[in-house]
ChimeraX commands (.cxc) that place a marker at each C-alpha (Angstrom):
marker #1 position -53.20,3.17,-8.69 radius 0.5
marker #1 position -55.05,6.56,-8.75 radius 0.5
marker #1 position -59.00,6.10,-10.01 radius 0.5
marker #1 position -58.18,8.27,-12.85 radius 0.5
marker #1 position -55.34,5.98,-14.41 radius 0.5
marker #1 position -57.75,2.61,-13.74 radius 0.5
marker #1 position -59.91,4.30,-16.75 radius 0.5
marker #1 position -57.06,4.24,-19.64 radius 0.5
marker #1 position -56.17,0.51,-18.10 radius 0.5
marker #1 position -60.05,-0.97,-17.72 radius 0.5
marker #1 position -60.62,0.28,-22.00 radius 0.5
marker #1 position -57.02,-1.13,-22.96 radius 0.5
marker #1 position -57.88,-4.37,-21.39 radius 0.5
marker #1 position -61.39,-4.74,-22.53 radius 0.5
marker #1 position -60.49,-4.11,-25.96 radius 0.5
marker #1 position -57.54,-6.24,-25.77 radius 0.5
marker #1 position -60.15,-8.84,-24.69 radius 0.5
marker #1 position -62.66,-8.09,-27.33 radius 0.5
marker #1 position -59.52,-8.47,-29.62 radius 0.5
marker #1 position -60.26,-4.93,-31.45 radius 0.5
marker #1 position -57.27,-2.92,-32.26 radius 0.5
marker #1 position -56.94,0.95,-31.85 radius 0.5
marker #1 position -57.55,1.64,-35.45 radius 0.5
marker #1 position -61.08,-0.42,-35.57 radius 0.5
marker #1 position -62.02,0.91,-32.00 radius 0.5
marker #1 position -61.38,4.95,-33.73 radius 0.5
marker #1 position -63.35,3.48,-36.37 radius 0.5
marker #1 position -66.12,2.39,-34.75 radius 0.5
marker #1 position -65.97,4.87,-32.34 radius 0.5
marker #1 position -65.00,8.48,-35.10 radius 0.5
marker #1 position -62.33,9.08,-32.24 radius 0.5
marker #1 position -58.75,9.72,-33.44 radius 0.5
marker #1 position -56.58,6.96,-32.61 radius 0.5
marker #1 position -53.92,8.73,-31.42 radius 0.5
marker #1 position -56.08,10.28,-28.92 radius 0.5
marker #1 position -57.40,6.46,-27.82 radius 0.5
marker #1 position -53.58,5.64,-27.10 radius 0.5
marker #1 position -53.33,8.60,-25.28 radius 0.5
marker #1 position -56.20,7.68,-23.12 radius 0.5
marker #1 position -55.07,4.18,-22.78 radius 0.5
marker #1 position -51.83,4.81,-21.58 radius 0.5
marker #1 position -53.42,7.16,-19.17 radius 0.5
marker #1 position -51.68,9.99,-20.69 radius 0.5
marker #1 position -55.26,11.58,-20.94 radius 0.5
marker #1 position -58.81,11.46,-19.10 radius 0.5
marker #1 position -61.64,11.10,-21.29 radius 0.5
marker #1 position -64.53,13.12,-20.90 radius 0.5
marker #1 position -68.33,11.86,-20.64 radius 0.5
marker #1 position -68.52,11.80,-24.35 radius 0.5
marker #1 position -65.92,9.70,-26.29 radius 0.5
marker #1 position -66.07,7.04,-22.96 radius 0.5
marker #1 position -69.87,6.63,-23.94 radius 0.5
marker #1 position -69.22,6.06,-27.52 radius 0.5
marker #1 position -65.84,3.94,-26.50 radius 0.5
marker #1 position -67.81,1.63,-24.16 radius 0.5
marker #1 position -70.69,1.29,-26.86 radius 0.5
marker #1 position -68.10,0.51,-29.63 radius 0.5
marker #1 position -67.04,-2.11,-27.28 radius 0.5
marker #1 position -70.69,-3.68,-26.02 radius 0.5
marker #1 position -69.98,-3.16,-22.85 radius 0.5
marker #1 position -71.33,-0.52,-19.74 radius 0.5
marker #1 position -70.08,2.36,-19.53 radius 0.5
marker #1 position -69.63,1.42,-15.59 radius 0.5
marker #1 position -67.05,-1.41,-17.05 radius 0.5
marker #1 position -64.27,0.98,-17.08 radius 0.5
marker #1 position -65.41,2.42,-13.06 radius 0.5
marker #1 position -66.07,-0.71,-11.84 radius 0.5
marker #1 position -63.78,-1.61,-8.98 radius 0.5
marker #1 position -66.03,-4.19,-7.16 radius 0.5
marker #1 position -69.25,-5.57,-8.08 radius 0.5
marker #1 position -72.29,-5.46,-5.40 radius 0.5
marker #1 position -75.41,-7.28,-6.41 radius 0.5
marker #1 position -77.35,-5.77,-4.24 radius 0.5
marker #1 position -77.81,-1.85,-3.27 radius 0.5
marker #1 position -74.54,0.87,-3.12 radius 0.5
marker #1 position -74.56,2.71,-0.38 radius 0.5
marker #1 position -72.80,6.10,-0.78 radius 0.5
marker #1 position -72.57,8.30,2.81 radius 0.5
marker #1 position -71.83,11.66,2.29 radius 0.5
marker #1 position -68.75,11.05,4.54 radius 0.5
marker #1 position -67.38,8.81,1.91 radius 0.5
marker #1 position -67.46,10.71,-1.09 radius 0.5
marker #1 position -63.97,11.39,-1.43 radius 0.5
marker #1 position -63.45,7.39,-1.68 radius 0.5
marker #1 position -65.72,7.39,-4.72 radius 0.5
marker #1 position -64.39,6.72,-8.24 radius 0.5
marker #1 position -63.17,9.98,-9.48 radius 0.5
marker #1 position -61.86,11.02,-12.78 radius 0.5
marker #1 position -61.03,14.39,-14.29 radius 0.5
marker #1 position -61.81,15.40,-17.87 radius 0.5
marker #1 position -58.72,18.18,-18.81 radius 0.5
marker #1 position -56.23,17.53,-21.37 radius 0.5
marker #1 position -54.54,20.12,-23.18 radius 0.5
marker #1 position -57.09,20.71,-25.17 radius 0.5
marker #1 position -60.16,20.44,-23.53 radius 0.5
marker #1 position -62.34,23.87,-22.96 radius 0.5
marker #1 position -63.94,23.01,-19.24 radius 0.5
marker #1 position -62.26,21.30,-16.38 radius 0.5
marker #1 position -65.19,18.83,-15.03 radius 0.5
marker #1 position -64.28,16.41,-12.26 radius 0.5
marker #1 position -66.44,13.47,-11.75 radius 0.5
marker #1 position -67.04,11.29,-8.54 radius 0.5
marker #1 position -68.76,8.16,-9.71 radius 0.5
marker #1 position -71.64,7.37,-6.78 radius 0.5
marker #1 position -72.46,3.84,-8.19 radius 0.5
marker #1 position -69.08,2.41,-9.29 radius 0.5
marker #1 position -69.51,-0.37,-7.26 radius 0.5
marker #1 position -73.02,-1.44,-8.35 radius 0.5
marker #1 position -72.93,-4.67,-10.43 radius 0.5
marker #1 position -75.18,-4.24,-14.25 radius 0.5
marker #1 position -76.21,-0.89,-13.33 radius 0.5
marker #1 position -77.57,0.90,-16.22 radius 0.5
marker #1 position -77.30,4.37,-14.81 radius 0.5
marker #1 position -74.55,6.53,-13.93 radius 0.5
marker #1 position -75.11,8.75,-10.96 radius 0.5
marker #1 position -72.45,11.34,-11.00 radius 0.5
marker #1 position -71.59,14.33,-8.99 radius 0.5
marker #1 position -69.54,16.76,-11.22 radius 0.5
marker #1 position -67.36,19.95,-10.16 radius 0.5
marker #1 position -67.35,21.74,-12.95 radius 0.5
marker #1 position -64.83,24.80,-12.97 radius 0.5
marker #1 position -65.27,27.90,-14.99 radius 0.5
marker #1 position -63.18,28.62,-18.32 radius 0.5
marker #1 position -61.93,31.34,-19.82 radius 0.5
marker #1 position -63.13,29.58,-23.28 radius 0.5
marker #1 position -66.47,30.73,-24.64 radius 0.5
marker #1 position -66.18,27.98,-28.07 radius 0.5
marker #1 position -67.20,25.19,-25.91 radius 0.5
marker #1 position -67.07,22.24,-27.75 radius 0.5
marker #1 position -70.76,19.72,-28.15 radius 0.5
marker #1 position -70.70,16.18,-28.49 radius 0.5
marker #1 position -72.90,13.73,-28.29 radius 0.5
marker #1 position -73.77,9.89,-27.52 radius 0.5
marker #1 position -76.46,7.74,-27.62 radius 0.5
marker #1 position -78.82,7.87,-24.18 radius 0.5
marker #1 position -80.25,10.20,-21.80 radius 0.5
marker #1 position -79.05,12.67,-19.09 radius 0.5
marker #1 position -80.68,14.17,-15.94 radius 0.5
marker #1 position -79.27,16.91,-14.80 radius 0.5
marker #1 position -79.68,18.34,-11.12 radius 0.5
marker #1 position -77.85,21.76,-9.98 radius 0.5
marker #1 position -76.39,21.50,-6.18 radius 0.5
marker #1 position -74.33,24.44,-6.07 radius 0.5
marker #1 position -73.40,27.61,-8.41 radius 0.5
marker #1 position -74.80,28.14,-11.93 radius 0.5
marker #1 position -74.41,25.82,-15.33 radius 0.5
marker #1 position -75.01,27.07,-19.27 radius 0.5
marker #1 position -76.05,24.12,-21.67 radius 0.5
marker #1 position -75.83,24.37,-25.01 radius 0.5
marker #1 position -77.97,21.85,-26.33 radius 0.5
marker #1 position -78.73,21.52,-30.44 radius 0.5
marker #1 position -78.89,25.28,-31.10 radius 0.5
marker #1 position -80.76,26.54,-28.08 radius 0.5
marker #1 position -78.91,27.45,-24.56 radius 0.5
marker #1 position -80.46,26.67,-21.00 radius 0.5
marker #1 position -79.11,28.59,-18.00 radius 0.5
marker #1 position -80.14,26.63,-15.12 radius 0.5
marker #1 position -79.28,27.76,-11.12 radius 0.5
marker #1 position -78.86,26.12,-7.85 radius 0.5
marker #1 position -82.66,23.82,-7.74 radius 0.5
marker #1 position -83.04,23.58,-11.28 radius 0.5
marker #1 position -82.96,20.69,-13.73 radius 0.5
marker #1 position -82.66,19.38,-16.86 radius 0.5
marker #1 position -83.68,15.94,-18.72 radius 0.5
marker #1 position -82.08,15.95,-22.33 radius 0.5
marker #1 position -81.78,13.60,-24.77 radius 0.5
marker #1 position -78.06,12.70,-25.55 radius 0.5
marker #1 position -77.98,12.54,-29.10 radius 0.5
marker #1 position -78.62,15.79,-29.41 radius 0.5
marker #1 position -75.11,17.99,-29.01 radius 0.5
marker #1 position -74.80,19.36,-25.85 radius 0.5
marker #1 position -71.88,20.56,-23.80 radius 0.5
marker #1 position -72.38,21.69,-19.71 radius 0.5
marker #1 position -70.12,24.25,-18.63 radius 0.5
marker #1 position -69.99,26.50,-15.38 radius 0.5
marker #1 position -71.57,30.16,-16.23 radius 0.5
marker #1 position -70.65,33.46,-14.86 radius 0.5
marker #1 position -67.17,32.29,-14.80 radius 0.5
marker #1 position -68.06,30.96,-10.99 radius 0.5
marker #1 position -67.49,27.02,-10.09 radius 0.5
marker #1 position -71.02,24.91,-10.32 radius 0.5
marker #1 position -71.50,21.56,-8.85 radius 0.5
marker #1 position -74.00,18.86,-10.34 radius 0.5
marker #1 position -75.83,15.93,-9.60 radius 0.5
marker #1 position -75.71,14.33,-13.15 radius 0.5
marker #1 position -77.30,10.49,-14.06 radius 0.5
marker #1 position -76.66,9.85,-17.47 radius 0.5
marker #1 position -78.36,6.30,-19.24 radius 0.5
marker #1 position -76.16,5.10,-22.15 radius 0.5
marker #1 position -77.58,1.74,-23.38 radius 0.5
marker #1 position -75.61,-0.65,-24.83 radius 0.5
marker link #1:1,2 radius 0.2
marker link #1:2,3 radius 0.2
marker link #1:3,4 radius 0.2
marker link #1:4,5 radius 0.2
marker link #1:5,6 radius 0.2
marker link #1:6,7 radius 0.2
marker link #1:7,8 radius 0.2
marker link #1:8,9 radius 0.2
marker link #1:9,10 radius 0.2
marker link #1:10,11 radius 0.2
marker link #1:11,12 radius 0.2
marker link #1:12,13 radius 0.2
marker link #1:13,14 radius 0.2
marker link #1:14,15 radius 0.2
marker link #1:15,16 radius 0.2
marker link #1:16,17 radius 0.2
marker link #1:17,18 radius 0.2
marker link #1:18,19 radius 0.2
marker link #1:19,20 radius 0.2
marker link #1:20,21 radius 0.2
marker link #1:21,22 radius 0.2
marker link #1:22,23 radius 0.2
marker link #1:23,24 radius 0.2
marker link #1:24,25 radius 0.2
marker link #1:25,26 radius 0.2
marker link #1:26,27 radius 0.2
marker link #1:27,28 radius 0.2
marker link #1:28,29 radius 0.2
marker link #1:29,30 radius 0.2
marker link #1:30,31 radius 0.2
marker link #1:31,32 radius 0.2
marker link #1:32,33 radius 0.2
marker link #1:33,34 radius 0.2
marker link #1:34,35 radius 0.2
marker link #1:35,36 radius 0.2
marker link #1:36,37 radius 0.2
marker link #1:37,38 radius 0.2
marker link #1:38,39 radius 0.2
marker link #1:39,40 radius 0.2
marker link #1:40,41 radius 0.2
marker link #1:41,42 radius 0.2
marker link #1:42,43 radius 0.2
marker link #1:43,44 radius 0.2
marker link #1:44,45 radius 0.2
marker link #1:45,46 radius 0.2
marker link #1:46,47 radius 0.2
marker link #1:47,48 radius 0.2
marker link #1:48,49 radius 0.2
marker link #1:49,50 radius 0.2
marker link #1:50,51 radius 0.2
marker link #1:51,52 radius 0.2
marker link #1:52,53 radius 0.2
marker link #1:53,54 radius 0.2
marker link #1:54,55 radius 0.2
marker link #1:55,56 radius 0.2
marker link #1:56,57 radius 0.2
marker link #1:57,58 radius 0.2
marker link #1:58,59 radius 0.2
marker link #1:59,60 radius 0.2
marker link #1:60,61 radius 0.2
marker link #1:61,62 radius 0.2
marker link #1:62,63 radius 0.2
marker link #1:63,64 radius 0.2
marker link #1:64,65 radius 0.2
marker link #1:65,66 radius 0.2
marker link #1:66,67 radius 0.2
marker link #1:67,68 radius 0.2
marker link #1:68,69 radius 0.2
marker link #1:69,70 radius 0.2
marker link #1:70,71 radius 0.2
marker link #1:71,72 radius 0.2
marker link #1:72,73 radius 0.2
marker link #1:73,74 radius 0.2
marker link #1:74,75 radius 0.2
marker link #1:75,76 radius 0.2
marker link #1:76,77 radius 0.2
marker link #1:77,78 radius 0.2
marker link #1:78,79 radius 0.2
marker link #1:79,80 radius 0.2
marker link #1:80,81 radius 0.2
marker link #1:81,82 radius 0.2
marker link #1:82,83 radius 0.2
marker link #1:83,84 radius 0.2
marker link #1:84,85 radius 0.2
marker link #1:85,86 radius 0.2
marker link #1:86,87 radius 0.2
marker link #1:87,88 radius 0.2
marker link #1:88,89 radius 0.2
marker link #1:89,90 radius 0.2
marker link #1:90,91 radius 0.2
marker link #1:91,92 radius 0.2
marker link #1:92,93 radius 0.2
marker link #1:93,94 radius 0.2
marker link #1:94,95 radius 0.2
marker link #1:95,96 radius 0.2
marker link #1:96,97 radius 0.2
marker link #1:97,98 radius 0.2
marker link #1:98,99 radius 0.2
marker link #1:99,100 radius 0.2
marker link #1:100,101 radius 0.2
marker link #1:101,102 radius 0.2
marker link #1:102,103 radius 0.2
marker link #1:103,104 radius 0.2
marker link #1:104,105 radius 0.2
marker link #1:105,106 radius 0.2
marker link #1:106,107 radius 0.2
marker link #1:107,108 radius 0.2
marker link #1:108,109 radius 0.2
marker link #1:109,110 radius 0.2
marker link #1:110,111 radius 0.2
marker link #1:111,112 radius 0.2
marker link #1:112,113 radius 0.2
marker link #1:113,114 radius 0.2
marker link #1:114,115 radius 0.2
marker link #1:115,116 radius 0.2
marker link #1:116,117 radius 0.2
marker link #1:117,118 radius 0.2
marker link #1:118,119 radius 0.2
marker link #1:119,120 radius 0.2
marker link #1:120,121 radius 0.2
marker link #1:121,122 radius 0.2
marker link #1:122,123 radius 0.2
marker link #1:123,124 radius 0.2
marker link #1:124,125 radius 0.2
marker link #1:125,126 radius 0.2
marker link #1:126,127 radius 0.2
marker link #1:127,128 radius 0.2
marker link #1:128,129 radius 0.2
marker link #1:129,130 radius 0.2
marker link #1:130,131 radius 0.2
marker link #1:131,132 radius 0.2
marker link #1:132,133 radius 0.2
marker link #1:133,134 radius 0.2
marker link #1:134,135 radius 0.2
marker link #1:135,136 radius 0.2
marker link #1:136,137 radius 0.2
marker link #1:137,138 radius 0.2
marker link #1:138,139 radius 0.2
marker link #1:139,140 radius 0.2
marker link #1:140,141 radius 0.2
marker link #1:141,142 radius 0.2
marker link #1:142,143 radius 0.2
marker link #1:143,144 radius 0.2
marker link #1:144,145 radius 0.2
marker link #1:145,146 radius 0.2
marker link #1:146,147 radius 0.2
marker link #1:147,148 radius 0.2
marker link #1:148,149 radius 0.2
marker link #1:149,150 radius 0.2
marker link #1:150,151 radius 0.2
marker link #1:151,152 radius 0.2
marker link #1:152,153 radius 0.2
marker link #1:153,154 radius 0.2
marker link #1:154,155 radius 0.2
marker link #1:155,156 radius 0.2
marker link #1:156,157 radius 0.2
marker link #1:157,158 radius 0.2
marker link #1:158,159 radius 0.2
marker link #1:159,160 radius 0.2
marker link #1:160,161 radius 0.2
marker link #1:161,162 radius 0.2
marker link #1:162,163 radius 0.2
marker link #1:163,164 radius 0.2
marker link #1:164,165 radius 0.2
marker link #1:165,166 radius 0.2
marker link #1:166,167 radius 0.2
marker link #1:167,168 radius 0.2
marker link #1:168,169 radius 0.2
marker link #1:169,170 radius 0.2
marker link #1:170,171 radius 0.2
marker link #1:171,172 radius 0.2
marker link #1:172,173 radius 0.2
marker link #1:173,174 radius 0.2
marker link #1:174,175 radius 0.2
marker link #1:175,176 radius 0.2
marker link #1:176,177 radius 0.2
marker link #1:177,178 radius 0.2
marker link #1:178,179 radius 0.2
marker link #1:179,180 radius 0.2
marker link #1:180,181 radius 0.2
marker link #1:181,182 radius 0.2
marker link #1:182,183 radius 0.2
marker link #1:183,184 radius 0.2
marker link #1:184,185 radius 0.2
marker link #1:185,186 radius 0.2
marker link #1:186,187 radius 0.2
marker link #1:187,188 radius 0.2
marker link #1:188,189 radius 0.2
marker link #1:189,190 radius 0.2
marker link #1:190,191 radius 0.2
view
């Protein structure tokens, strides 16, 4: 099974578990519930956003729905391994940015972090749509240029630069100049 499809399958069977049907979990979570059996059934990827609030609805880490094996101790990630990573892609058919995310932690047992790094390609879309969660985000750029639109101000940030935002706040990251960007993102969603 593809990392991508163990996301849909990891929220089905927690909530299952925690015995809270898709109608409470869009309730709890303002998420439409046809668009939580889409992304159970793994007809969808969720981005950052609604797996924050879905993982909070639930009381569990966000990591929960990564998780593959537990470590107690330190995760070692060598750069020769990154394409063995947990890896999910946020585009549906109505998303506005194409992000793909390789998890750098998802083995880590009661992490409260979420390293990421995140390809994010450009988009022809300039409405980009903000959301937000509870928590915090750091924000690193490796490679290319980002745009954040955060509350009603916009931060351009280039290769070097870096950004530590409050989550609650609506933000969206997207690639600028219509050129691919890669990030080193760590976002902190408590639970």
């Amino acid at each position: 099974m593809t990392p991508e499809k163990i996301v849909g399958k990891k929220i089905k069977q927690v909530r299952e578990t925690k015995k809270v049907s898709i109608e409470e979990l869009a309730e709890r979570t303002n998420l439409d519930a046809a668009l939580l059996k889409k992304i159970e059934e793994d007809k969808t990827v969720p981005s950052l956003a609604p797996m924050i609030k879905i993982a909070r609805a639930l009381g569990v880490r966000l990591g929960t729905f990564l998780d593959d094996s537990d470590q107690l101790g330190p995760v070692v990630m060598r750069a020769d391994e990154k394409e063995s990573g947990v890896r999910f892609v946020s585009q549906s058919s109505d998303a506005r940015e194409h992000l793909n995310f390789l998890s750098l932690a998802a083995d880590k047992a009661g992490r409260n972090m979420e390293p990421f790094i995140v390809e994010i390609e450009p988009s022809e879309q300039s409405d980009y749509m903000l959301s937000s969660h509870e928590g915090e985000e750091f924000i690193y750029v490796l490679d290319g240029e980002v745009e954040i639109n955060y509350g009603k101000d916009v931060y351009n940030l280039k290769k070097g630069d870096s950004i530590y935002l409050d989550s609650i706040v609506s933000h969206n990251v997207h690639a600028a100049n219509k050129k691919p960007a890669k990030i080193l993102a760590v976002v902190y969603a408590p639970f």
